[in-house]
mmCIF file of the N, C-alpha and C atoms, coordinates in Angstrom:
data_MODEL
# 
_entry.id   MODEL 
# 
loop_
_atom_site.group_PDB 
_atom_site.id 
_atom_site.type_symbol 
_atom_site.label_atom_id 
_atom_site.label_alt_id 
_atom_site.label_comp_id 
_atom_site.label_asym_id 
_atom_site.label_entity_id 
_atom_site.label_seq_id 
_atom_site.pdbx_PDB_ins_code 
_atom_site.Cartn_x 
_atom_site.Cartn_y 
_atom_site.Cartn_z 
_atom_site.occupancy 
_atom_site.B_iso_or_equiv 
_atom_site.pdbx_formal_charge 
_atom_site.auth_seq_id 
_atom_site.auth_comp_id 
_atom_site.auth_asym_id 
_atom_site.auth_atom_id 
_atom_site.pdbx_PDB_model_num 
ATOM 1   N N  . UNK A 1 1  ? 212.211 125.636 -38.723 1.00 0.00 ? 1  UNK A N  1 
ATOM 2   C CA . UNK A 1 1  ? 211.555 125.239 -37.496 1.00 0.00 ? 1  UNK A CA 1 
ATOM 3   C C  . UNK A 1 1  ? 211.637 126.357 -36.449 1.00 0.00 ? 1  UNK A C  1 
ATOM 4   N N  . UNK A 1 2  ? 212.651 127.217 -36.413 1.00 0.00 ? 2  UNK A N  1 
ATOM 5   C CA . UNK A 1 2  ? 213.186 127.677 -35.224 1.00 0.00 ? 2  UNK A CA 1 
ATOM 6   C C  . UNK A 1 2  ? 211.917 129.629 -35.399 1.00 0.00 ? 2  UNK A C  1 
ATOM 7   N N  . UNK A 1 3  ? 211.793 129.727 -36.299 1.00 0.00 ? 3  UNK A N  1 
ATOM 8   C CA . UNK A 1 3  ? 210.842 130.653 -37.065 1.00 0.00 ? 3  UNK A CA 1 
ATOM 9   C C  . UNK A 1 3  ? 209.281 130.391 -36.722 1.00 0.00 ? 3  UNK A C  1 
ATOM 10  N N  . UNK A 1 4  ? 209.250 129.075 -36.956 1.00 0.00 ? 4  UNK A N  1 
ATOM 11  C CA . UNK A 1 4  ? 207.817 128.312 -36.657 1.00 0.00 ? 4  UNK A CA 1 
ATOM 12  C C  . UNK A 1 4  ? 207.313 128.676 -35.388 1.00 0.00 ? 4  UNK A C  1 
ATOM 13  N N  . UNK A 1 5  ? 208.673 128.126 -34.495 1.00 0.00 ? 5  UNK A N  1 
ATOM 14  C CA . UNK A 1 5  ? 208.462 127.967 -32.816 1.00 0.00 ? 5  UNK A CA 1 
ATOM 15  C C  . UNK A 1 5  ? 208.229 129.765 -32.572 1.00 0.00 ? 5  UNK A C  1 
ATOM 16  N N  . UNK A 1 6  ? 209.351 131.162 -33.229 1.00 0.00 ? 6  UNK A N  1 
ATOM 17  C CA . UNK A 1 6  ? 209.081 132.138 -32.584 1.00 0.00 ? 6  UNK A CA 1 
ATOM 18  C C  . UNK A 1 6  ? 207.984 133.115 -32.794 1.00 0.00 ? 6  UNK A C  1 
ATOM 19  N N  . UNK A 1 7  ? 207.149 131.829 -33.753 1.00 0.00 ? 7  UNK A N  1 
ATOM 20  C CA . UNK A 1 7  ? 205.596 132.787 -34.483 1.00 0.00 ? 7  UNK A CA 1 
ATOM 21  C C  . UNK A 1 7  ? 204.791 132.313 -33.309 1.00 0.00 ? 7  UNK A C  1 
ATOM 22  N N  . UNK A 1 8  ? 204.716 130.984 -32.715 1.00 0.00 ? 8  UNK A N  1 
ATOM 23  C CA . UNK A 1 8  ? 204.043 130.573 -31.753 1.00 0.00 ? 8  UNK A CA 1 
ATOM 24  C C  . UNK A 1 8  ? 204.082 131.518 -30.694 1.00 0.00 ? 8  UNK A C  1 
ATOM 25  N N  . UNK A 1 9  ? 205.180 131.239 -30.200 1.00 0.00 ? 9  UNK A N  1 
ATOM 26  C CA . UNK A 1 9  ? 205.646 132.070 -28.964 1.00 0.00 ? 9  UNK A CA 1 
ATOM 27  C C  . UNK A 1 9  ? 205.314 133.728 -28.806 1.00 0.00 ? 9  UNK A C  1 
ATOM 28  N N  . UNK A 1 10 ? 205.324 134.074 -30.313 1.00 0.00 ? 10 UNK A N  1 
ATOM 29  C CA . UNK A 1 10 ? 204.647 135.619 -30.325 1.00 0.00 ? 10 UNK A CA 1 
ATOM 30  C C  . UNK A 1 10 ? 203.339 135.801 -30.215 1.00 0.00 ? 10 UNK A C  1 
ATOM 31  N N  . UNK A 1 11 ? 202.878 134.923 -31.041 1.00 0.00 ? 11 UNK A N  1 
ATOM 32  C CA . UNK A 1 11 ? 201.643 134.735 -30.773 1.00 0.00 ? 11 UNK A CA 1 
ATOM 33  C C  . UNK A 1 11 ? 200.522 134.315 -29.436 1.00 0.00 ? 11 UNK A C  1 
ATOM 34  N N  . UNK A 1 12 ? 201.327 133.888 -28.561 1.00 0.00 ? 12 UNK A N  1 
ATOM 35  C CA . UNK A 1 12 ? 200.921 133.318 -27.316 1.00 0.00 ? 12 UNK A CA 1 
ATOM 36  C C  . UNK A 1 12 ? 201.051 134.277 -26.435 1.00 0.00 ? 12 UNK A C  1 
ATOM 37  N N  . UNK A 1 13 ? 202.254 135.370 -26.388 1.00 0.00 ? 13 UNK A N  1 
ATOM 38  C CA . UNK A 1 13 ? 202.981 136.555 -25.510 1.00 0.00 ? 13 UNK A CA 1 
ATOM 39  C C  . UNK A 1 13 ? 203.382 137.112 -26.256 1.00 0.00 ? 13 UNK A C  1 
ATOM 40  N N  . UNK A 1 14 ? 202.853 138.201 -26.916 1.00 0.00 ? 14 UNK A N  1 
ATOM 41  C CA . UNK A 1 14 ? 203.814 139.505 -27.709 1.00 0.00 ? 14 UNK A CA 1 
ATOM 42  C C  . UNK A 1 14 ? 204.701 140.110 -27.246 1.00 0.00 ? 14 UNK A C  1 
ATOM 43  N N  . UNK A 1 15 ? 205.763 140.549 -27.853 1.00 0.00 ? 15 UNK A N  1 
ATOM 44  C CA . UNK A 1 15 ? 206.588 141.566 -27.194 1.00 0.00 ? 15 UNK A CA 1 
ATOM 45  C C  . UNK A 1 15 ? 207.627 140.938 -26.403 1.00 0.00 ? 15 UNK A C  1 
ATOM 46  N N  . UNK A 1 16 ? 207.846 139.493 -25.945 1.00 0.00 ? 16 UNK A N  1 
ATOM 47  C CA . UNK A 1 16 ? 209.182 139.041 -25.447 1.00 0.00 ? 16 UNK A CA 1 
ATOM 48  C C  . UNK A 1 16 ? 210.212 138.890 -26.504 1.00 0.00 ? 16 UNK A C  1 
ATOM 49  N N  . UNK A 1 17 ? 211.801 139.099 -25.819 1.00 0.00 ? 17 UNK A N  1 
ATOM 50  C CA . UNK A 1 17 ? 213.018 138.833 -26.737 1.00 0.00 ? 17 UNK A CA 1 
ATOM 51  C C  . UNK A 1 17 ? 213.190 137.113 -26.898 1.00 0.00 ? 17 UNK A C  1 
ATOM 52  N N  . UNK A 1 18 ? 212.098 136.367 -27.494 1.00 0.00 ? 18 UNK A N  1 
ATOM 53  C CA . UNK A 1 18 ? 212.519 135.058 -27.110 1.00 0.00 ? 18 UNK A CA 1 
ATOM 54  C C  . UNK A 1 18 ? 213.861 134.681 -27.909 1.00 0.00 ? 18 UNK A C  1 
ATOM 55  N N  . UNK A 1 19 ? 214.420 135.437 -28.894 1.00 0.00 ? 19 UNK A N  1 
ATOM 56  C CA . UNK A 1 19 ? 215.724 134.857 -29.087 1.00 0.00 ? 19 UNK A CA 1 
ATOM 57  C C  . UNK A 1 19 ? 216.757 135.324 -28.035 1.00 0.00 ? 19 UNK A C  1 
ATOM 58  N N  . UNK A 1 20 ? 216.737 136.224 -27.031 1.00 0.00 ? 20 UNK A N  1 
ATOM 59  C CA . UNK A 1 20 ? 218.234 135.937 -26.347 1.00 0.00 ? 20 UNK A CA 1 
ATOM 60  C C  . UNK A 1 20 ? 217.652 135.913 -24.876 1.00 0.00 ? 20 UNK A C  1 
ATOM 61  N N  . UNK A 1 21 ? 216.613 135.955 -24.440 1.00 0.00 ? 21 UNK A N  1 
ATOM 62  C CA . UNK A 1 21 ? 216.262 135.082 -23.488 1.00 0.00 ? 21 UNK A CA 1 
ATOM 63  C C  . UNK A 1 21 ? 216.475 133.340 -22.716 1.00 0.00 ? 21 UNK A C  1 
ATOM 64  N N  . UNK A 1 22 ? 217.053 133.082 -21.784 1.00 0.00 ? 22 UNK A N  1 
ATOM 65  C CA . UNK A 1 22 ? 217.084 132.395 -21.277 1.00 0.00 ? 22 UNK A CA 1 
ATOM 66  C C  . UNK A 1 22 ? 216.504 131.659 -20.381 1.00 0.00 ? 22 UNK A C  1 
ATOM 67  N N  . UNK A 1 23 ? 215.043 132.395 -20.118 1.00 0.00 ? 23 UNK A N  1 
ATOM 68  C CA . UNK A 1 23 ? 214.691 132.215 -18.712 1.00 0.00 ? 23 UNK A CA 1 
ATOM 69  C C  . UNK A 1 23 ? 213.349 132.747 -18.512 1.00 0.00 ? 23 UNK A C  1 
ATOM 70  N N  . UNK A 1 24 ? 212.956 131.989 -19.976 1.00 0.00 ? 24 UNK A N  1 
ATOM 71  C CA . UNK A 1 24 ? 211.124 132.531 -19.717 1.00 0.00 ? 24 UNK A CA 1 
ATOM 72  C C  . UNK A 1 24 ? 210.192 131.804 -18.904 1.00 0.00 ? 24 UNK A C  1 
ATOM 73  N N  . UNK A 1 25 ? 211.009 130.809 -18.503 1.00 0.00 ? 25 UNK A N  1 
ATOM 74  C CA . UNK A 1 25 ? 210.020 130.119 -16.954 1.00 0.00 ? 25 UNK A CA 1 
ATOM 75  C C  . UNK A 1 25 ? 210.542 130.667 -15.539 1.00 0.00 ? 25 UNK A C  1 
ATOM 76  N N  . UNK A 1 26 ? 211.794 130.960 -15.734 1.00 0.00 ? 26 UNK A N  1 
ATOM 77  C CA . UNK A 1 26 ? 212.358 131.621 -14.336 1.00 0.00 ? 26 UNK A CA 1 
ATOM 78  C C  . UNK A 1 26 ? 212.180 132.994 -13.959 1.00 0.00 ? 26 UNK A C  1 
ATOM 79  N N  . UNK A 1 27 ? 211.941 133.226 -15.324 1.00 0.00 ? 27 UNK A N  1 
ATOM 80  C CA . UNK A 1 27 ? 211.355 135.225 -14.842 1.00 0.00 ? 27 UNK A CA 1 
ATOM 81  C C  . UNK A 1 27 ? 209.984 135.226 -15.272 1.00 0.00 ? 27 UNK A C  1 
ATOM 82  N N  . UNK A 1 28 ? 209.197 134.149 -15.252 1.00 0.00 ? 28 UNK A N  1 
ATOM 83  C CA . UNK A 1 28 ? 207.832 134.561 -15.450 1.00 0.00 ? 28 UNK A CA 1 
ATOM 84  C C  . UNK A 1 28 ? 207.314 134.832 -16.774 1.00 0.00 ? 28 UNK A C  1 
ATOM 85  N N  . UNK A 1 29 ? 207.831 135.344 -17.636 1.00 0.00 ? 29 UNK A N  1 
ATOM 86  C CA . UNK A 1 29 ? 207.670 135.383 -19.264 1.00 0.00 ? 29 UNK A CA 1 
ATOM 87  C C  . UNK A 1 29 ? 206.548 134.477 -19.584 1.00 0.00 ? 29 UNK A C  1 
ATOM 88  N N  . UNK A 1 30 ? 206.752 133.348 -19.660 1.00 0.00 ? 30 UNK A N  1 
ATOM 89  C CA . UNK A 1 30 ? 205.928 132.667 -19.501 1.00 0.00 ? 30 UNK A CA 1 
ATOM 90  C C  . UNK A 1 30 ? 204.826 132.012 -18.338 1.00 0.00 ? 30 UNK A C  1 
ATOM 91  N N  . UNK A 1 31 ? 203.497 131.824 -18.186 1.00 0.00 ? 31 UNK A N  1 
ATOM 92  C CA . UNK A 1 31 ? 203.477 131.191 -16.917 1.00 0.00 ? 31 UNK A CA 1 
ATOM 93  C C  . UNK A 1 31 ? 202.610 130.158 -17.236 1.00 0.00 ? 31 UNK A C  1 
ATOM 94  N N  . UNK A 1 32 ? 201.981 129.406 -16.218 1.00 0.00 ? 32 UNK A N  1 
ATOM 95  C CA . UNK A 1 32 ? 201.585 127.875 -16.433 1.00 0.00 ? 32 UNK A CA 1 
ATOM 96  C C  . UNK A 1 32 ? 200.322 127.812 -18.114 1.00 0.00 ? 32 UNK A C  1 
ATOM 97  N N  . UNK A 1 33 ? 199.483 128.983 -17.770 1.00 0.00 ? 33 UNK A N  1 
ATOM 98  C CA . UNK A 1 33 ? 198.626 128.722 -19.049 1.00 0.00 ? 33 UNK A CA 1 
ATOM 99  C C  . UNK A 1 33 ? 199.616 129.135 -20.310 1.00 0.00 ? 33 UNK A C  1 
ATOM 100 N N  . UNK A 1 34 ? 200.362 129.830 -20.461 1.00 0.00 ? 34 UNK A N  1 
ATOM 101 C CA . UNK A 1 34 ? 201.147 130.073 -21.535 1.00 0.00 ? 34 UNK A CA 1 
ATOM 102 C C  . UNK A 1 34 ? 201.770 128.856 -21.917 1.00 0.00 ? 34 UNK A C  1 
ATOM 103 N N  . UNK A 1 35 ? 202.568 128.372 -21.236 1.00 0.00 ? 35 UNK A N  1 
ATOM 104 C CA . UNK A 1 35 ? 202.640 126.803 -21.144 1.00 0.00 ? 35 UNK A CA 1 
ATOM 105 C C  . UNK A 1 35 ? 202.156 126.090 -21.624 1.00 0.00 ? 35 UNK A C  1 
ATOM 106 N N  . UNK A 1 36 ? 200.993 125.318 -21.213 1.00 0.00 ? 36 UNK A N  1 
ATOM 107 C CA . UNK A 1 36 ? 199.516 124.942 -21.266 1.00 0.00 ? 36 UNK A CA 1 
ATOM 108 C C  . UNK A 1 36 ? 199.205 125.114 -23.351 1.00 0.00 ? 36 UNK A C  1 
ATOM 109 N N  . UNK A 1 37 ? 199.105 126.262 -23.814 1.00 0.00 ? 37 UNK A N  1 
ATOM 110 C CA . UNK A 1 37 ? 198.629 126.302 -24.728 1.00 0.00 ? 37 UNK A CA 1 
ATOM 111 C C  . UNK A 1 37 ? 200.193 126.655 -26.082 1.00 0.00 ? 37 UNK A C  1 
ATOM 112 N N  . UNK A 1 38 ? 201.100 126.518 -25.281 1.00 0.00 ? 38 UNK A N  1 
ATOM 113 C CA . UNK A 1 38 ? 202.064 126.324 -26.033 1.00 0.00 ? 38 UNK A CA 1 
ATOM 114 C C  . UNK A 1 38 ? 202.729 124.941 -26.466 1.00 0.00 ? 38 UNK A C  1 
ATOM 115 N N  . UNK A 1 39 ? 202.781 124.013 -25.349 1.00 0.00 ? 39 UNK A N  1 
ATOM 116 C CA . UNK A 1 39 ? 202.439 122.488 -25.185 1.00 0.00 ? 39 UNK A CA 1 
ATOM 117 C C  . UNK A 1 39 ? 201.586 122.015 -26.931 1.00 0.00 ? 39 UNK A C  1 
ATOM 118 N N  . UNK A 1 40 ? 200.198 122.949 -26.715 1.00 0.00 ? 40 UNK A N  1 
ATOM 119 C CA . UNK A 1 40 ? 198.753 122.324 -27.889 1.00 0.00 ? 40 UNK A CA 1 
ATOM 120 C C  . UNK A 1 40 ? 199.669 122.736 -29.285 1.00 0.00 ? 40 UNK A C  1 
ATOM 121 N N  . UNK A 1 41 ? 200.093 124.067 -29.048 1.00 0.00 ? 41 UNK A N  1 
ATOM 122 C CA . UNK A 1 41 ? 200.403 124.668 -30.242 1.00 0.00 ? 41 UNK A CA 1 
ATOM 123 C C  . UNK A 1 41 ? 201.739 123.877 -30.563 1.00 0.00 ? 41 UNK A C  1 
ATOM 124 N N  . UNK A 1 42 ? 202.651 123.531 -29.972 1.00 0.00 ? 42 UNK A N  1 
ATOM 125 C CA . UNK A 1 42 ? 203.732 122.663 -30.664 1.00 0.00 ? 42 UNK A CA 1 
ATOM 126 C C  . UNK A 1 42 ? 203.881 121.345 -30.860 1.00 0.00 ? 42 UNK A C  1 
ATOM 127 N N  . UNK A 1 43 ? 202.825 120.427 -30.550 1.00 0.00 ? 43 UNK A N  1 
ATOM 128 C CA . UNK A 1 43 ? 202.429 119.383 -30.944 1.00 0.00 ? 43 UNK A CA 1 
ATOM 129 C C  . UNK A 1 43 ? 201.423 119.129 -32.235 1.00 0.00 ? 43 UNK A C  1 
ATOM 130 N N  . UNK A 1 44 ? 200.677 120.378 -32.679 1.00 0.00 ? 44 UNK A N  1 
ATOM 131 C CA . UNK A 1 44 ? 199.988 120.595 -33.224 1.00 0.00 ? 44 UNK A CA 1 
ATOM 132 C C  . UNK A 1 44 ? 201.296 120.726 -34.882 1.00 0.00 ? 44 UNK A C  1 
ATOM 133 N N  . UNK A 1 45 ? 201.837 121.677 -34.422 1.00 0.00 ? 45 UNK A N  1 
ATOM 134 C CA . UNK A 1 45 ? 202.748 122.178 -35.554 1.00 0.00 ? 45 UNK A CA 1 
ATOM 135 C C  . UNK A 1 45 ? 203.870 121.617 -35.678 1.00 0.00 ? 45 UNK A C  1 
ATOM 136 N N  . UNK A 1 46 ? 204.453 121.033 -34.711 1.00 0.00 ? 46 UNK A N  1 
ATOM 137 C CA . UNK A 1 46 ? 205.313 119.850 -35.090 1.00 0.00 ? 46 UNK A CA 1 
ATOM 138 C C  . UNK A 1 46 ? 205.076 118.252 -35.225 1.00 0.00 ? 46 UNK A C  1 
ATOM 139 N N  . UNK A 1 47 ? 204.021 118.134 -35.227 1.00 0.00 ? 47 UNK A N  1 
ATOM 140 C CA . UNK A 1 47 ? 203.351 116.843 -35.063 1.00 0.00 ? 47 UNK A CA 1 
ATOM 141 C C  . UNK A 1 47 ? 204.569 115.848 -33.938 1.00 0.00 ? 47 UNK A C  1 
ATOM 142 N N  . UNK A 1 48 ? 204.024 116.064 -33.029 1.00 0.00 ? 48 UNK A N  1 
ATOM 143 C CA . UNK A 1 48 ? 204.524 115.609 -31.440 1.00 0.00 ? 48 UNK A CA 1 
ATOM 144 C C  . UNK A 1 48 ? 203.619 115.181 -30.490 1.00 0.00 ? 48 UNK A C  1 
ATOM 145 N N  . UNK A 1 49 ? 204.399 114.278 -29.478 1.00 0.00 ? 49 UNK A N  1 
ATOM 146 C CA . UNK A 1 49 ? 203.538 114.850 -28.483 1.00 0.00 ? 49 UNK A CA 1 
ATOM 147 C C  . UNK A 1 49 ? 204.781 114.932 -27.273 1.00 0.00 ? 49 UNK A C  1 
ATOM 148 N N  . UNK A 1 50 ? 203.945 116.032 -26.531 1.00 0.00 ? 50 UNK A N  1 
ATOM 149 C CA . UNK A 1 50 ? 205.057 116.316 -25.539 1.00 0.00 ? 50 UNK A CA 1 
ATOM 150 C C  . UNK A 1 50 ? 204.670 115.364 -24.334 1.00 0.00 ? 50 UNK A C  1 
ATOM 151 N N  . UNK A 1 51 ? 205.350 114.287 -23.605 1.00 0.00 ? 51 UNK A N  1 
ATOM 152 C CA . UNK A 1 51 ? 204.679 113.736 -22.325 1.00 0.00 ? 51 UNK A CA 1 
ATOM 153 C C  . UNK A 1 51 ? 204.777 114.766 -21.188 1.00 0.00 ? 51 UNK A C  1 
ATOM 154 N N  . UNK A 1 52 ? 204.268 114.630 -20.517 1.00 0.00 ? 52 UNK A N  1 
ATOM 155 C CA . UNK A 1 52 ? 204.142 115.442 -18.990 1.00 0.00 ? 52 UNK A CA 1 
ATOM 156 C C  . UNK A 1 52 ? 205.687 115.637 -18.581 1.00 0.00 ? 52 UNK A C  1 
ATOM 157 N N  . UNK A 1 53 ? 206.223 114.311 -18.688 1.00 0.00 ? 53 UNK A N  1 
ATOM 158 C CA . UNK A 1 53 ? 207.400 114.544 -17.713 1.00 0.00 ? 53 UNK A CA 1 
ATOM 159 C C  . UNK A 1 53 ? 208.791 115.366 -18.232 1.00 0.00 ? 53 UNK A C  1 
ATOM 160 N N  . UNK A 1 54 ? 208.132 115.672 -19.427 1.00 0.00 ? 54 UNK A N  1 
ATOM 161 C CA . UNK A 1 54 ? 209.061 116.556 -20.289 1.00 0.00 ? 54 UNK A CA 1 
ATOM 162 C C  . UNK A 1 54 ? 208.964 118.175 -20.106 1.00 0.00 ? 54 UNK A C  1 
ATOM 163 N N  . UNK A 1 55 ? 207.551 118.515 -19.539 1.00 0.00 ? 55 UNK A N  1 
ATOM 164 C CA . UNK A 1 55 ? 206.890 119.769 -19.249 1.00 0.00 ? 55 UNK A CA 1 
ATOM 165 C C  . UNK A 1 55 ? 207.664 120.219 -17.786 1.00 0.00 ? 55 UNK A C  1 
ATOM 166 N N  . UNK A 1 56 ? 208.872 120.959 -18.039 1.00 0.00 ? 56 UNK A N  1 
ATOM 167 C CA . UNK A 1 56 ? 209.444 120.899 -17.050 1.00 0.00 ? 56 UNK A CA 1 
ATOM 168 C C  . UNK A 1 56 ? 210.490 122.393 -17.589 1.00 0.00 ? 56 UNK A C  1 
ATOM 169 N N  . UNK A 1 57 ? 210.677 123.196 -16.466 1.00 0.00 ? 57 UNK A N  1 
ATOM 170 C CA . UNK A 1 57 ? 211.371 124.368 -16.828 1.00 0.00 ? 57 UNK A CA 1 
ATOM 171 C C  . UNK A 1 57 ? 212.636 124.529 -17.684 1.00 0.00 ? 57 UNK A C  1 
ATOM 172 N N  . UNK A 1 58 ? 213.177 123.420 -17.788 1.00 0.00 ? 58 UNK A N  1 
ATOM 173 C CA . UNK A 1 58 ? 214.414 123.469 -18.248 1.00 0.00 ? 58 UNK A CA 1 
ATOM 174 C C  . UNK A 1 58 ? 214.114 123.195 -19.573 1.00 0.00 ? 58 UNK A C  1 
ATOM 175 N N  . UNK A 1 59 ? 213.160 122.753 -20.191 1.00 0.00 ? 59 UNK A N  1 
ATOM 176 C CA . UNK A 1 59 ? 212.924 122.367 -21.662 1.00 0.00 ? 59 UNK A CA 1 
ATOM 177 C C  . UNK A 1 59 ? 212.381 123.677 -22.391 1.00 0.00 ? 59 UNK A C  1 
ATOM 178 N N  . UNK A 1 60 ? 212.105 124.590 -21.646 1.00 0.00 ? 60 UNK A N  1 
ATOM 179 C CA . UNK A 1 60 ? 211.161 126.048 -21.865 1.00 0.00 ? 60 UNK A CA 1 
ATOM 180 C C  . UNK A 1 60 ? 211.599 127.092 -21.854 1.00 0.00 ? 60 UNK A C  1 
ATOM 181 N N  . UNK A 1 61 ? 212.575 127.240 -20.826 1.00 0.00 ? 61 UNK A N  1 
ATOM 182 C CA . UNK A 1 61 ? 213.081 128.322 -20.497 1.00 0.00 ? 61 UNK A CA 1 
ATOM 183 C C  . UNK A 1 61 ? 214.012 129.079 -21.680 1.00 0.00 ? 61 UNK A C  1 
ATOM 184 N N  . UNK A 1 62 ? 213.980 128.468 -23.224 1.00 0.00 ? 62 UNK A N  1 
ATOM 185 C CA . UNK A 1 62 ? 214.801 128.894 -24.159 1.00 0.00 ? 62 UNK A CA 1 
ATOM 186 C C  . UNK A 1 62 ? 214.176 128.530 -25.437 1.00 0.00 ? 62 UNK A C  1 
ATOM 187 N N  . UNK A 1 63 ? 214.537 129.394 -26.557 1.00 0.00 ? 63 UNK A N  1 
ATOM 188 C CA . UNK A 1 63 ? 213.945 128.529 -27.728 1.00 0.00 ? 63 UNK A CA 1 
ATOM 189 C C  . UNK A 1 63 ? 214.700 127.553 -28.062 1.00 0.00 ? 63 UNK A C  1 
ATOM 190 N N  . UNK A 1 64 ? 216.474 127.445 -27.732 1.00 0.00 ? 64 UNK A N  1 
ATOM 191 C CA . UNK A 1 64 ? 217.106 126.921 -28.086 1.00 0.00 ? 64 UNK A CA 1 
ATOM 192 C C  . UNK A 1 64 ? 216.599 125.543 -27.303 1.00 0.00 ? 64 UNK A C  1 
ATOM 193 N N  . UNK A 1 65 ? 216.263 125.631 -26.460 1.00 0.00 ? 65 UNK A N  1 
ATOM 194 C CA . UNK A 1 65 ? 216.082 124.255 -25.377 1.00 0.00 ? 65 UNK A CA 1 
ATOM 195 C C  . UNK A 1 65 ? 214.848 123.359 -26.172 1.00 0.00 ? 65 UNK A C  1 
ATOM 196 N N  . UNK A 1 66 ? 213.710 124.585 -26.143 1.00 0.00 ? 66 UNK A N  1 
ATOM 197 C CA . UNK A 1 66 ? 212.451 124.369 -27.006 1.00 0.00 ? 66 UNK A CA 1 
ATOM 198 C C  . UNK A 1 66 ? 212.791 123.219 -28.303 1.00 0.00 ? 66 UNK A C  1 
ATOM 199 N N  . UNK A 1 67 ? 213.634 123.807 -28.966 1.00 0.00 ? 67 UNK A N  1 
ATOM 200 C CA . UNK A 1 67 ? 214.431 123.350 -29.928 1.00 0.00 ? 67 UNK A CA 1 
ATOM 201 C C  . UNK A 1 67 ? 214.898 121.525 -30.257 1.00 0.00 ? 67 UNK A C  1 
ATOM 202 N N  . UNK A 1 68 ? 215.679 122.169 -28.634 1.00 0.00 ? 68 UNK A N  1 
ATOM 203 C CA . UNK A 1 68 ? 215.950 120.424 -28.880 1.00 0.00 ? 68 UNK A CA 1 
ATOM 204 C C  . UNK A 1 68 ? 215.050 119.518 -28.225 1.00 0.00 ? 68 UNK A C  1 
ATOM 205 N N  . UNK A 1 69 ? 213.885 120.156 -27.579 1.00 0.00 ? 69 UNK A N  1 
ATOM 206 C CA . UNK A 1 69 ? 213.106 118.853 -27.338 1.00 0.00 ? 69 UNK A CA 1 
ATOM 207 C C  . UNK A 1 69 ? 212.098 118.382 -28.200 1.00 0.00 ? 69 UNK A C  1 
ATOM 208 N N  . UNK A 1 70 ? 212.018 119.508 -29.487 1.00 0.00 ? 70 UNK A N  1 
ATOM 209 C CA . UNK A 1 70 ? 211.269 119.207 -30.565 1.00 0.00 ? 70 UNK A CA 1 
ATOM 210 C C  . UNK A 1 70 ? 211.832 117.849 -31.343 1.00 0.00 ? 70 UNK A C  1 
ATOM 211 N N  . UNK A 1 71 ? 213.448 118.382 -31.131 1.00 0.00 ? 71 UNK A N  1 
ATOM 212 C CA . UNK A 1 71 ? 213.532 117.968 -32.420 1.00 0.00 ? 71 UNK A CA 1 
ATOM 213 C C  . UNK A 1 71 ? 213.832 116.302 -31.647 1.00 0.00 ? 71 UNK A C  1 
ATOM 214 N N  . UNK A 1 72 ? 214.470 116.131 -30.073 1.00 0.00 ? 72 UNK A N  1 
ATOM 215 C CA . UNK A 1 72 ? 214.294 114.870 -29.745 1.00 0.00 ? 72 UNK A CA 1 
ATOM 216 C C  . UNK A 1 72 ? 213.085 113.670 -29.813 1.00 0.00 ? 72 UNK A C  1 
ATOM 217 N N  . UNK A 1 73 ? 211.912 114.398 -29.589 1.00 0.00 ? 73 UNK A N  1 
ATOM 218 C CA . UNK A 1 73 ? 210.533 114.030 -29.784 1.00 0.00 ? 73 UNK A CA 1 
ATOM 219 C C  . UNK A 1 73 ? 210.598 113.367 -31.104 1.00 0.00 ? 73 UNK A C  1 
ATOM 220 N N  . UNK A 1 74 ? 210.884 114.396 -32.430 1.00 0.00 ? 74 UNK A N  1 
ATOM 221 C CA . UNK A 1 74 ? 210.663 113.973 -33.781 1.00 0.00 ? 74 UNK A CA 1 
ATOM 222 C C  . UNK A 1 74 ? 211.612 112.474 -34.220 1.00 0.00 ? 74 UNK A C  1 
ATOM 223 N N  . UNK A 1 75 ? 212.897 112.610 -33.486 1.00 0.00 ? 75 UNK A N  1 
ATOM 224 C CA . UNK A 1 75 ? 213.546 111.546 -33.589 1.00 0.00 ? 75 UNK A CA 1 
ATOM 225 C C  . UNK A 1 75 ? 213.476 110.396 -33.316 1.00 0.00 ? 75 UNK A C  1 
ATOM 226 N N  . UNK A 1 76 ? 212.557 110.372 -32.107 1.00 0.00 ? 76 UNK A N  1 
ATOM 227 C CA . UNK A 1 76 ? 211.565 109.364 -31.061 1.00 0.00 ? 76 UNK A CA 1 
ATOM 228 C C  . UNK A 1 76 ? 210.632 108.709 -32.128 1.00 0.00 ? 76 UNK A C  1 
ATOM 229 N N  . UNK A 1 77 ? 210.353 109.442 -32.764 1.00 0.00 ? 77 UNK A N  1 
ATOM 230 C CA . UNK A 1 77 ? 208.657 109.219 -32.930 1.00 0.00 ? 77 UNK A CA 1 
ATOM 231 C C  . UNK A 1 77 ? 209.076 108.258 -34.216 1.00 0.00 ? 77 UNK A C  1 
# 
């Protein structure tokens, strides 16, 4: 999974360290459309859905975070 998420993420923004990054919403790394179409792309590939109120910096700002809201979602579902 964690491979899955950093093909997305390359694919969306080349060239970030998203494994030891912490803080790709707080330094900009990411910004709202990156977001936006990263949201499509991990619902798509994890079969999810993310609600709004989950779209929130602290779920983003890491793959590790990324991580666990995948995998909370999948547990949900």
């Amino acid at each position: 999974m964690r491979n899955d998420l950093l093909e997305i993420l390359e694919n969306i923004k080349p060239g970030v360290d998203y494994e030891n990054l912490n803080t790709l919403i707080d330094e900009h790394y990411l910004d709202s459309l990156s977001i936006l179409s990263l949201v499509a792309e991990l619902e798509d590939e994890f079969d999810i859905v993310i609600p709004t109120v989950e779209i929130i910096p602290a779920n983003f700002n890491s793959v590790d975070n990324m991580l666990k809201l995948i995998e909370k979602l999948q547990e949900e579902d």
